[in-house]
C-alpha positions in Angstrom: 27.3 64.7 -35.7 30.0 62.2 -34.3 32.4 63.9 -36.9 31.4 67.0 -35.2 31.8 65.5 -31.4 35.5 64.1 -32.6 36.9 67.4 -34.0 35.5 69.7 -30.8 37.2 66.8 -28.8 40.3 66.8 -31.4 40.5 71.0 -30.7 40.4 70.8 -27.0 43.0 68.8 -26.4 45.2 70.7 -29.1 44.3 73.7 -27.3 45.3 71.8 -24.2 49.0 72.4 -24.8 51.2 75.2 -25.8 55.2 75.5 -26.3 56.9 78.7 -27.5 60.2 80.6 -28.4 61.9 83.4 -26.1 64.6 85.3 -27.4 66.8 87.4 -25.5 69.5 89.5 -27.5 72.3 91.9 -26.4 73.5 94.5 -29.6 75.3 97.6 -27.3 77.2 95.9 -24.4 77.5 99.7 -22.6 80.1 99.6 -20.0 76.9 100.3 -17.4 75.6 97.1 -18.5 78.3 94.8 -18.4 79.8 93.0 -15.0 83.1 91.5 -14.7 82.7 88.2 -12.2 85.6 86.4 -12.0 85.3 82.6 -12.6 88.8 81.5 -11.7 92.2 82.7 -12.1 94.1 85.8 -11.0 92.6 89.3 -10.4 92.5 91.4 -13.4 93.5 88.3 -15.6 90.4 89.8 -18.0 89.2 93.1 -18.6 86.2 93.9 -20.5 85.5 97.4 -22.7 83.1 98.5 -25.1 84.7 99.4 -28.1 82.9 102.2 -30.8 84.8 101.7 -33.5 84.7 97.5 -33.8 81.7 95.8 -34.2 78.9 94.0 -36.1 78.5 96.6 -36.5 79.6 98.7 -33.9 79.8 99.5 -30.6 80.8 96.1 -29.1 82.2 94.3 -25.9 85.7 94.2 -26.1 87.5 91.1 -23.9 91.6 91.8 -23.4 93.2 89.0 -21.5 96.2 90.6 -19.1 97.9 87.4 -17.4 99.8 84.4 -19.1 98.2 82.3 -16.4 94.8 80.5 -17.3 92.0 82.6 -16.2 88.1 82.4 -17.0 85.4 85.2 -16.6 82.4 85.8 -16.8 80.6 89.1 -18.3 77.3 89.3 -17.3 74.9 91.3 -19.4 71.9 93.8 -17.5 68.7 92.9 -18.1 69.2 89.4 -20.1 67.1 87.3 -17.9 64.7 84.9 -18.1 62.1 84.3 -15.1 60.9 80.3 -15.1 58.0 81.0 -13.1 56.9 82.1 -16.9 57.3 78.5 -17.9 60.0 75.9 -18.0 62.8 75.5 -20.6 63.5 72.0 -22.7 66.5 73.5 -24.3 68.1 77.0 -25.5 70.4 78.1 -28.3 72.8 81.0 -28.6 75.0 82.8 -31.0 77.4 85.8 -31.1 79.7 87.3 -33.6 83.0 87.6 -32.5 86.2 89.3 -33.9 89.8 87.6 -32.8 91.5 91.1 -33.9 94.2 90.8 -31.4 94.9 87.1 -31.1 97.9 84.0 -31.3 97.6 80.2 -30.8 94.0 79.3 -30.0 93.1 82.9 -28.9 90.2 82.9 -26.2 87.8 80.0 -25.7 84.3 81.3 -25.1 80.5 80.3 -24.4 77.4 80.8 -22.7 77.4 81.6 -18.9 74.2 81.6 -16.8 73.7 82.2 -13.2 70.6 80.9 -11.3 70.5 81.0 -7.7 74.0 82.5 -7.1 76.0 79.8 -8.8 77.5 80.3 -12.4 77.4 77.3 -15.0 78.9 77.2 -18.3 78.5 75.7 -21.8 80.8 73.0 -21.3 81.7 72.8 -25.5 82.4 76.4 -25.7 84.1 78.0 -29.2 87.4 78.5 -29.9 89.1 80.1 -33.3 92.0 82.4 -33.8 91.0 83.9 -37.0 90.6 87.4 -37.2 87.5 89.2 -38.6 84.0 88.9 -37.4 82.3 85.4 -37.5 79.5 83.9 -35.9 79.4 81.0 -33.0 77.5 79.3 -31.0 75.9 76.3 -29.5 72.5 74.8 -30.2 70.1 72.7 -28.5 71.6 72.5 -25.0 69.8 71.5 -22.2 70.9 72.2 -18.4 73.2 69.0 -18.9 75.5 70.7 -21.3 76.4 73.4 -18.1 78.8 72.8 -15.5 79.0 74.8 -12.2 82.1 77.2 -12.2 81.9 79.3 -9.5 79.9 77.7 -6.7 78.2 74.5 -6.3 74.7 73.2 -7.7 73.0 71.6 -11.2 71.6 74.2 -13.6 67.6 73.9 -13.4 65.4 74.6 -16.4 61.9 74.1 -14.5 59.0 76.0 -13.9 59.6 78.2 -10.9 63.3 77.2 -10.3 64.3 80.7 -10.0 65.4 83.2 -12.4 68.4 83.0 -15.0 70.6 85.4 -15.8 73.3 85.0 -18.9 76.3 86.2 -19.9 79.4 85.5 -22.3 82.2 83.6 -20.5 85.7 84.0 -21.7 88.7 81.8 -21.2 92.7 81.8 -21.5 95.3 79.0 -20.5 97.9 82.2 -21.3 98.1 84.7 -23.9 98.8 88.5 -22.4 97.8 90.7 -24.8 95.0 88.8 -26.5 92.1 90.5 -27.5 88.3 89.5 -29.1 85.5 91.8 -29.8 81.5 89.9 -29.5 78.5 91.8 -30.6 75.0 90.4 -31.4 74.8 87.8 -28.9 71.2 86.1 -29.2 69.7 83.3 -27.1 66.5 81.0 -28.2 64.8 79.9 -25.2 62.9 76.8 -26.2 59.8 76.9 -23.6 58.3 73.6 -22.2 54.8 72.3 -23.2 52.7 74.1 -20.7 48.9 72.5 -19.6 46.2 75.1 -20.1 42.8 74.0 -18.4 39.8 73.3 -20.4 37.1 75.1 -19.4 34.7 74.1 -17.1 31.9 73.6 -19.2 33.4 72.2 -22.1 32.5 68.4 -20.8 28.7 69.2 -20.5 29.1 71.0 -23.8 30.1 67.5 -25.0 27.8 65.9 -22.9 25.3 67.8 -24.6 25.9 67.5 -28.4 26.7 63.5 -27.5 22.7 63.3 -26.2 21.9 65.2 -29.6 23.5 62.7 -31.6 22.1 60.0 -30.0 18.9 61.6 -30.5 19.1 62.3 -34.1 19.8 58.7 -35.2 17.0 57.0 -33.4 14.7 59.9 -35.4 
């Protein structure tokens, strides 16, 4: 019977927890879908197209840089949200397959943008590679300390009810007119946080029950 009492008590607090996976992907990119905020940088410095004949396969989100002076962008994709009064976040993971088809020296630095609350952070690592052909990168395990604020001022917040988040591809140039880089399957892996579920009610006189039946079956 105490074997009994120990693994309801063993379940119940198992049960008391829960963590889980979100994943939010983007394949299409549709022009409709995609907006152009500008991070820093000149007017126009980007410009962002879907393309039907390049991609992963295609259609994808083509990015052409137009200025030689650094610029950075963000391209924000409908829909890709995540609302953290459905749980916090510990951490969240990303990857894209991108195409340098039009590129010279480093070509375009890119990463993760996400807005929450009006201000836009980014992946502070970011990718970079010149090398044409589709290839997949990304950024793993990164917590709200890997963002930094680019437009606006603020630190990204993963908690339960801190708003909503919204995410996006940023893209980045110190020069380079003319360079252009195709994405497609962008994925991100929300990593949720442990989340309390209440025991119910009568699960303590449920214990308190079989406890009073052991105690009576050994003195019998």
């Amino acid at each position: 019977m105490r074997t009994l009492l120990l693994s309801l008590a063993l379940a119940a607090f198992a049960g008391a927890s829960q963590a889980g996976t979100v994943t939010l992907s983007e394949e299409t990119f549709a022009p409709g879908d995609v907006a152009l905020v500008r991070l820093s940088g000149p007017v126009g410095g980007q410009s962002s197209s879907q393309s039907a004949g390049n991609g992963n396969p295609a259609p994808s989100l083509v990015v052409t840089t137009q200025t030689n002076i650094e610029t950075r962008n963000a391209f924000m994709v409908d829909g890709l949200t995540y609302d953290l009064s459905m749980g916090g976040v510990q951490s969240l993971s990303y990857s894209v397959d991108f195409d340098p088809f039009q590129a010279f020296g480093q070509g375009q630095a890119f990463g993760l943008v996400v807005e929450q609350n009006g201000v836009y952070y980014v992946s502070t690592a970011g990718v970079t590679n010149a090398v044409p052909g589709f290839q997949t990168g990304g950024e793993q395990m990164l917590t709200s300390a890997d963002f930094a604020p680019r437009l606006g001022n603020g630190m990204l917040d993963f908690s339960q009810g801190a708003g909503t988040l919204s995410f996006g591809i940023y893209s980045a140039n110190s020069g380079g007119n003319g360079i252009s880089v195709a994405y497609d399957n962008l994925e991100i892996n929300l990593a949720k946080d442990m989340a309390v579920i209440p025991l119910p009610a009568s699960l303590p006189l449920l214990l308190l029950g079989l406890g009073g039946l052991a105690l009576r079956a050994r003195r019998g």
